[in-house]
C-alpha positions, -999 to +999 in steps of 0.1 A: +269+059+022+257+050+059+225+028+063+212+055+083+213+080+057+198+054+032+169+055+051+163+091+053+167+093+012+142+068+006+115+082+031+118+122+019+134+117-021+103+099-036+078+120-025+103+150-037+106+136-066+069+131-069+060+168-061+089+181-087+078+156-114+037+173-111+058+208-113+072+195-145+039+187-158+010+205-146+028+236-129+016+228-098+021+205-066+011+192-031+013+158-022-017+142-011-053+158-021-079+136-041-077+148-076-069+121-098-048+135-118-022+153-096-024+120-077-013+098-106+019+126-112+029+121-078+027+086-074+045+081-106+072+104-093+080+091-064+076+055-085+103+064-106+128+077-080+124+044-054+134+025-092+161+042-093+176+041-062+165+012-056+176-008-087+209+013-080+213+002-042+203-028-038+192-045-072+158-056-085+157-088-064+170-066-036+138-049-035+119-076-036+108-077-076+108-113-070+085-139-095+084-176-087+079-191-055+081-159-036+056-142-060+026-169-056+033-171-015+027-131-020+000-137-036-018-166-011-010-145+018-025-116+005-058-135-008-061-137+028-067-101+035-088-094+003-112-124+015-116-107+048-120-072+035-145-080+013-164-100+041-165-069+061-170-046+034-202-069+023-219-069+060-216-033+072-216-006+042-246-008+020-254+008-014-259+044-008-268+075-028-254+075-064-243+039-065-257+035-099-240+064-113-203+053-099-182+047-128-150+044-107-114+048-118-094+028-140-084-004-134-048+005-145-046+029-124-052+007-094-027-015-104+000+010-111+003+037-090-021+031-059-003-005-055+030-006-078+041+028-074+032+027-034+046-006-027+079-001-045+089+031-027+073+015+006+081-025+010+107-018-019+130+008-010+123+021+021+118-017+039+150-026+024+167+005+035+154+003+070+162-034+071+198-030+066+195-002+093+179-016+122+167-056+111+139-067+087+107-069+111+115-032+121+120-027+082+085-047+075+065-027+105+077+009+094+077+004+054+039-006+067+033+023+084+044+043+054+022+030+030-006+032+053+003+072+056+005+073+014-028+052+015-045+077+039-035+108+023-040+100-012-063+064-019-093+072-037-109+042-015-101+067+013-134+077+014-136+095+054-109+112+074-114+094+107-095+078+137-109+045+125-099+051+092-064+058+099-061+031+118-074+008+088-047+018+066-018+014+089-028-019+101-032-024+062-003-015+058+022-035+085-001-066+070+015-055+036+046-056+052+049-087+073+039-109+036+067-088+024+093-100+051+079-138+051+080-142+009+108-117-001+085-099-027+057-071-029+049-082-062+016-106-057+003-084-029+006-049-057-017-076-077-040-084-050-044-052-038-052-034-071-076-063-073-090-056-038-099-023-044-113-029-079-142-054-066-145-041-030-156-003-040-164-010-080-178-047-084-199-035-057-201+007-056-215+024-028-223+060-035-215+081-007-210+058+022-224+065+056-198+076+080-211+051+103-208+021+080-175+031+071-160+034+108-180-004+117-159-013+079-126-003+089-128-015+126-142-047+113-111-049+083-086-041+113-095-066+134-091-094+109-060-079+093-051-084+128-059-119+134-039-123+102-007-105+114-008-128+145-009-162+121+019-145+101+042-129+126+078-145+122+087-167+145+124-169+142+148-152+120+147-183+095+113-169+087+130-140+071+128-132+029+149-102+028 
């Protein structure tokens, strides 16, 4: 099988396989939406099919299920971004309406399918397939922009549908995947992020947030993700953890 055709299977089968497996289980399906539930079916769908191609491609080190060294640099370079967001999360979105009454979503499901689930089909399979393909910093740029898309359409943190907030989760994302390309594994960024998202929106609810704070919060996050894909940006090919 052709690296090119690789690549289209692991953008357009997980998400199939995400829609089909909701089918299965509630009797209906459309990826994206905000209702927990439907979102946990298709994120565990596509979870399952990125395993298995992925452990049948390319292996489980392959797609970067790495512990070890390249586990704990995953998880200091990602510390990095979770400092920042919660910097800018702290100065420009204040308690609103309802904050009291925000019991949030579980922590398990953070961890599981808005960062396992989404980072195994993105910066597992689908960087490693577009890696082969066309070279690992295009693999770690597009397998970003991906899992800023998923993020987008289907985060529960995704509290506006904005320009800014768009922008957020792509930047987000190729962040995601530049730690992926320096350390060779998603594995301590799925941590961090679940963590991220647990103190940034739970540790410290907001309500419903004001539009306004939200766009200053993601322009503010972007930025510094920024700054932080600058200070990470490979240098030379050595720099490289496929």
């Amino acid at each position: 099988m052709s690296a090119g055709i690789r690549v289209a299977l692991s953008l357009f089968l997980p998400p199939a396989g995400g829609i089909l497996f909701t089918l299965l289980v509630s009797g209906s399906a459309s990826f994206g939406g905000r209702d927990i539930r439907q979102i946990v079916l298709q994120l565990a769908g596509a979870g399952l099919v990125s395993w298995f191609l992925g452990w049948r491609w390319y292996g489980l080190k392959g797609l970067g299920l790495r512990f070890g060294r390249p586990f704990f640099a995953s998880i200091g370079f990602s510390v990095l971004a979770w400092i920042a967001f919660l910097i800018a999360r702290l100065a420009t979105v204040e308690p609103g309406p309802g904050a009291d009454e925000i019991s949030g979503v579980p922590f398990i499901f953070l961890l599981l399918f808005e960062a396992f689930c989404v980072q195994l089909w993105s910066f597992g399979l689908f960087f490693r397939s577009v890696a082969d393909w066309r070279g690992p910093l295009t693999g770690a740029v597009t397998s970003g922009i991906l899992f800023g898309a998923i993020a987008f359409s289907t985060f529960q943190e995704s509290y506006a549908i904005s320009p800014s907030a768009a922008l957020y989760f792509i930047i987000w994302g190729i962040l995601y995947g530049i730690i992926r390309l320096r350390t060779g594994s998603f594995l301590g960024t799925t941590v961090v992020q679940a963590l991220q998202s647990w103190s940034a929106w739970q540790l410290f609810p907001v309500g419903q947030p004001d539009p306004n704070q939200l766009r200053n919060l993601y322009l503010a996050a972007s930025a510094l993700y920024a700054v932080i894909i600058w200070r990470l940006w490979p240098k030379e090919e050595g720099d490289y953890r496929v």
